[in-house]
C-alpha positions as semicolon CSV with decimal commas, in nm:
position;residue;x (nm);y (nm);z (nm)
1;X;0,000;0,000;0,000
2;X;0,092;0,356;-0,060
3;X;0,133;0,688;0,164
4;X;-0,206;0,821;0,011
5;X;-0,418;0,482;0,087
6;X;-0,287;0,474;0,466
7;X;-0,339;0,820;0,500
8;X;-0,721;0,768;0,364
9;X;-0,787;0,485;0,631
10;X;-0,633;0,689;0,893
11;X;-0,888;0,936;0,823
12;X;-1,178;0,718;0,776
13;X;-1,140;0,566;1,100
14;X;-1,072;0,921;1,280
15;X;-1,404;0,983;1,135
16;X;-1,579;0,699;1,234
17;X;-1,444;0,738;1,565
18;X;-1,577;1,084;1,635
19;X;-1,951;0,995;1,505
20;X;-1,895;0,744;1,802
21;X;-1,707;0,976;2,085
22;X;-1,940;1,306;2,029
23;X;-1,884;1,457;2,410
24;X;-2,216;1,501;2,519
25;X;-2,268;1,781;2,811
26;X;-2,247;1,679;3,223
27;X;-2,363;1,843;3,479
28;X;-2,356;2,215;3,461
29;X;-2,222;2,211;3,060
30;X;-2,398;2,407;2,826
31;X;-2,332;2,376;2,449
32;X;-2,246;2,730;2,246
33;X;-2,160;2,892;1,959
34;X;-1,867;3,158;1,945
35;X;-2,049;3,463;1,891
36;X;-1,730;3,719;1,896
37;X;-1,376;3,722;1,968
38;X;-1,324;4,011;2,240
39;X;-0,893;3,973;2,249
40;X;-0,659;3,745;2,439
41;X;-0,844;3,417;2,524
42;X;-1,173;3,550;2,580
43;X;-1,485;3,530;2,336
44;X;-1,891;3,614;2,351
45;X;-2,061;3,270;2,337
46;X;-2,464;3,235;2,290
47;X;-2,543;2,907;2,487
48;X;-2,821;2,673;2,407
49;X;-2,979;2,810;2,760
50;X;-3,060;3,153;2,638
51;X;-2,743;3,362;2,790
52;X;-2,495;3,511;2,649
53;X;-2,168;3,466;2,817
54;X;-1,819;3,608;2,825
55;X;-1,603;3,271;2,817
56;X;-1,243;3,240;2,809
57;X;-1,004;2,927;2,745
58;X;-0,820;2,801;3,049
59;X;-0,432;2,805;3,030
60;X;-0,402;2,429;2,966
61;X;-0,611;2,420;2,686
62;X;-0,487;2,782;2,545
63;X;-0,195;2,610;2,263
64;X;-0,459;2,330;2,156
65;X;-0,778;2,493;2,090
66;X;-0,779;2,743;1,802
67;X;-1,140;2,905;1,817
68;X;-1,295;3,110;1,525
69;X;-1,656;3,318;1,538
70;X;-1,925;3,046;1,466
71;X;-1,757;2,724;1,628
72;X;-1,984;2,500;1,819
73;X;-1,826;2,491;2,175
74;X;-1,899;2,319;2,510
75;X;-1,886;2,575;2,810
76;X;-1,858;2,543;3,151
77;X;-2,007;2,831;3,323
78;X;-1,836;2,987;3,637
79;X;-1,990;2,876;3,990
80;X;-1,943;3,271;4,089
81;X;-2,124;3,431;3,853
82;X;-2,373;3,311;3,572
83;X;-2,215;3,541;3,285
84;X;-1,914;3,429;3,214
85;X;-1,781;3,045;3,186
86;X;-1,467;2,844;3,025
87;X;-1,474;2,661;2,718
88;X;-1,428;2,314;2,765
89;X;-1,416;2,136;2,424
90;X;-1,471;2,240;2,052
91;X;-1,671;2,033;1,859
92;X;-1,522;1,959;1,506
93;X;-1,838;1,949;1,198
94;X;-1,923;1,516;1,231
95;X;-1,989;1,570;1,588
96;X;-2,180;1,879;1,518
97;X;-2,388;1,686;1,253
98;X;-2,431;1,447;1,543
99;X;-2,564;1,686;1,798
100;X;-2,777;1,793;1,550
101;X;-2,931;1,420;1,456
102;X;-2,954;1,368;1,863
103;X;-3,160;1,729;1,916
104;X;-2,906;1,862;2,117
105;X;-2,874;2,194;1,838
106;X;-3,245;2,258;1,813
107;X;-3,211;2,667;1,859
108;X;-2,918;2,639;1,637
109;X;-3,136;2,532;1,336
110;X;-3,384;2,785;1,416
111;X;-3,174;3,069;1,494
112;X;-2,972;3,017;1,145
């Protein structure tokens, strides 16, 4: 086999695999979209509860997760106060097309 075919079946199964490991929200989680970059690490983000909250990515995550305006995000939101909250997890476009199948995005679709 060549380069191209392994690298085809190495993507097929990272595909598969994330239609199978969609992170699903626990507890307090709340699934958003990146409304606005503000500067730094911090970003608006309309949650799927009907606030709109000033989130920011914690330090470990800050190198990994590259975040543009429109991103489907899972957020944490701060124990303190109810307006602002971390951002856990990005969701890449399968799992999004999975949240969507499982009624998860429901405001999304109506919204856009």
């Amino acid at each position: 086999m060549g380069k191209k075919e392994d690298l085809q079946k190495q993507e097929e199964q990272e595909k598969q695999e994330e239609m199978r490991r969609t992170r699903l929200p626990r507890g307090r989680e709340v699934i958003g979209i990146c409304e606005q970059r503000v500067g730094g690490s911090r970003m608006k983000v309309r949650c799927m509860d009907g606030m709109t909250r000033i989130c920011r990515i914690p330090g470990r995550l800050k190198r990994t997760l590259w975040v543009r305006e429109g991103d489907v995000l899972l957020v944490e939101p701060w124990e303190l106060s109810d307006e602002k909250g971390d951002v856990i997890y990005k969701y890449r476009p399968v799992q999004v097309h999975v949240l969507k199948q499982k009624g998860l995005l429901k405001q999304l679709d109506e919204e856009f």
